[in-house]
Residue, then its C-alpha position, 0 to 999 in steps of 0.5 A: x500500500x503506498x503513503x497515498x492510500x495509507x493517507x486515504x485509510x486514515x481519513x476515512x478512519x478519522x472522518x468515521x470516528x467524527x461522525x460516529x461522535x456527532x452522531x451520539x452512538x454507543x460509547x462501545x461504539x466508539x471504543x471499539x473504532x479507537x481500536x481499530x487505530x483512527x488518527x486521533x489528530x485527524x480534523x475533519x474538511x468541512x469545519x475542521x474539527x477532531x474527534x475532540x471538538x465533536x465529544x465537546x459539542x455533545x457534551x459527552x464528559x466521559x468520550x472526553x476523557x476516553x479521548x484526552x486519555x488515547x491521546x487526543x489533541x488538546x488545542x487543536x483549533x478549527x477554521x473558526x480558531x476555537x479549540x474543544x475547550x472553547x466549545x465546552x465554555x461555550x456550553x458554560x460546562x466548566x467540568x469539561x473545560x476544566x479536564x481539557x485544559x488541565x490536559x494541555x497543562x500536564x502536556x506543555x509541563x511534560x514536554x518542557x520537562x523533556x526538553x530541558x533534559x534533551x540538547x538544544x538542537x533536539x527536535x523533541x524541544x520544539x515544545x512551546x517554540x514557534x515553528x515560524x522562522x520569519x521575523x515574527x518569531x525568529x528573534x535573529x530574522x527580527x533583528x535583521x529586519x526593518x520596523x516602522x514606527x507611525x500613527x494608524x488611523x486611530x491615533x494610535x502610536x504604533x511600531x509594524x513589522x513587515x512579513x512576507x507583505x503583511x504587517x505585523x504590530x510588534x507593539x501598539x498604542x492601546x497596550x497603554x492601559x495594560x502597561x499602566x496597570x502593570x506599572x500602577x500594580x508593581x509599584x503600590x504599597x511598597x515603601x517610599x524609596x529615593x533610590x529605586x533601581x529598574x530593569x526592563x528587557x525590550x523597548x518597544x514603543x518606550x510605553x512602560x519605559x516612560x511609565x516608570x520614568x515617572x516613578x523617578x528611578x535613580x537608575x533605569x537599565x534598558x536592554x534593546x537590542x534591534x537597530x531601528x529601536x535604538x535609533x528611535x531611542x536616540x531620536x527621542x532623548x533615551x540616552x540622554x535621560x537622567x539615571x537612564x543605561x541603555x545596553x545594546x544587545x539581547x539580554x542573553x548577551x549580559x544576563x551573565x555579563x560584567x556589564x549588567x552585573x556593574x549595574x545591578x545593586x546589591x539585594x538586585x533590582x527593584x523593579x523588573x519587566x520584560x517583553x521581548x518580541x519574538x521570543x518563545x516560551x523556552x526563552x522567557x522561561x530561561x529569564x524566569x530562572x535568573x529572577x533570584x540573582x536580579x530580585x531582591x526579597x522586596x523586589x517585583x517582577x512582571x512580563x508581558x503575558x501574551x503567549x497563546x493570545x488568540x485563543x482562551x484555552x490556550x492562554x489559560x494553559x500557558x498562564x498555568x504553565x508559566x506559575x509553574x515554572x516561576x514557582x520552581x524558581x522560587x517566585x509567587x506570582x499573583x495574577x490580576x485581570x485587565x479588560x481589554x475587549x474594547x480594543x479589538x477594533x485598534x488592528x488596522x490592517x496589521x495582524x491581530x496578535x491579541x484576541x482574547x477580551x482579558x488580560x492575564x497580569x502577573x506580579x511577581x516576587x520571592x516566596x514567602 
């Protein structure tokens, strides 16, 4: 039998399985087709979706964890980007929600687990890394490319990036209201200093930069590391600012370096964010792992949480993901929720890179 018939019998077996679902037959039924060895990950043509999203809208809890147990796919996503956790809220069935997305939690944790342990150049740590390697997820293709900084038709400022004729925001102005509750929230109810010292890793538009420029740092260390951002610092004064350090490269170019180490305090900084573009999750989870070095017992810490952003199963999931990985560093985090559904008209023409209504804080500091 050649891959093409092979190909041919799996979508027969996977468009079976889906329609026997719908169709609400026997759960023995069902068993007894999974037997028979049906692609699990099969998504069906009409609507795109798995054997996962069809138990999801009969509502059948148990097919679902039959399913989730045989290894179904927990954020796949239809031709609508909804996955089967999206389908059981819809429902307002919270049970079923809940076991789909803690069987996303346990595979990410599983899989970042293995991939620590397996080389860097293992294809086995793919794991929460983008497969894309354009400037939209490639930081060395995003620093090689071109920005564009101006003011859409909202009055929105706004840095785009291009990708193969399609624009991209690589930060806009409605993240303002975000950037303020972080910045509002990181520094409420802590004790009134004359020498606060700040760390942020990506510049950006300057928004959460010029917010904590109004805290009156004595020191204020930025590390930026695309072109066009530092000439857009120059143009702006950045270098100039009093108590402002600018260091020109990525942060894993100085997180281990002479440079950042001269300039962080004793007891480490203050305050600290990050939100460097195109970077993926294994990236912000090695930055999680030097917060002890760069925190001190009063210090806090937040990031933009925008992993997963276009679809709410999957943000869920990589918010738990990340406490997890922050609890094993020894940092608490406790997460605060910023309505941000009256912002989805702000696109433009450039590709929307955050979709969900609510925006999940985080606000970091050492465990008690």
């Amino acid at each position: 039998m050649s891959d093409e018939d092979d190909l041919d019998a799996l979508t027969v077996l996977g468009e079976h399985l889906i329609d026997s679902i719908l169709a609400e037959e026997p759960l023995d039924s069902i068993k007894e087709v999974i037997r028979q060895g049906v692609p699990l990950w099969y998504q069906n043509e009409i609507e795109g979706i798995s054997c996962l999203h069809a138990a999801a809208y009969t509502q059948n809890l148990e097919l679902v964890k039959l399913l989730i147990e045989h290894g179904a796919v927990w954020n796949a996503v239809d031709y609508l980007r909804n996955t089967a956790g999206d389908i059981a809220l819809s429902f307002n069935n919270e049970e079923m929600y809940t076991i789909i997305r803690d069987a996303g939690l346990r595979a990410e944790l599983l899989l970042a687990l293995l991939s620590s342990r397996t080389p860097s150049d293992s294809a086995s740590t793919m794991i929460l890394r983008s497969t894309d390697d354009t400037a939209a997820a490639s930081t060395d293709a995003f620093l090689s490319s071109q920005l564009r900084f101006t003011m859409d038709e909202h009055g929105q400022d706004i840095c785009l990036l291009n990708v193969d004729g399609e624009e991209i925001g690589v930060m806009m102005g409605w993240e303002n209201g975000i950037m303020q509750e972080t910045v509002s929230k990181l520094s409420s109810n802590r004790e009134p200093s004359n020498d606060l010292k700040i760390l942020n890793v990506g510049f950006g538009l300057g928004i959460i930069d010029m917010l904590f420029q109004s805290l009156s740092p004595t020191l204020h260390v930025i590390i930026e590391a695309h072109p066009d951002v530092l000439k857009h610092m120059k143009q702006n004064g950045w270098y100039e600012k009093p108590g402002v350090k600018i260091l020109e490269g990525k942060w894993q170019d100085f997180i281990n370096a002479d440079q950042l180490a001269a300039l962080c305090p004793v007891g480490g900084f203050d305050l600290v964010y990050t939100d460097s573009f195109s970077e993926d999750y294994e990236e912000l989870r090695r930055f999680f792992s030097h917060l002890p070095v760069l925190l001190g017992p009063k210090s806090r810490f937040s990031f933009f949480n925008g992993l997963g952003a276009t679809n709410g199963t999957i943000y869920d999931v990589y918010t738990r993901v990340a406490e997890v990985h922050l609890a094993d560093v020894g940092i608490w985090v406790q997460w605060s929720d910023v309505d941000v559904s009256q912002q989805r008209h702000r696109w433009g023409n450039s590709r929307p890179y955050f979709t969900v209504p609510t925006y999940r804080l985080p606000i970091c500091s050492r465990s008690i």
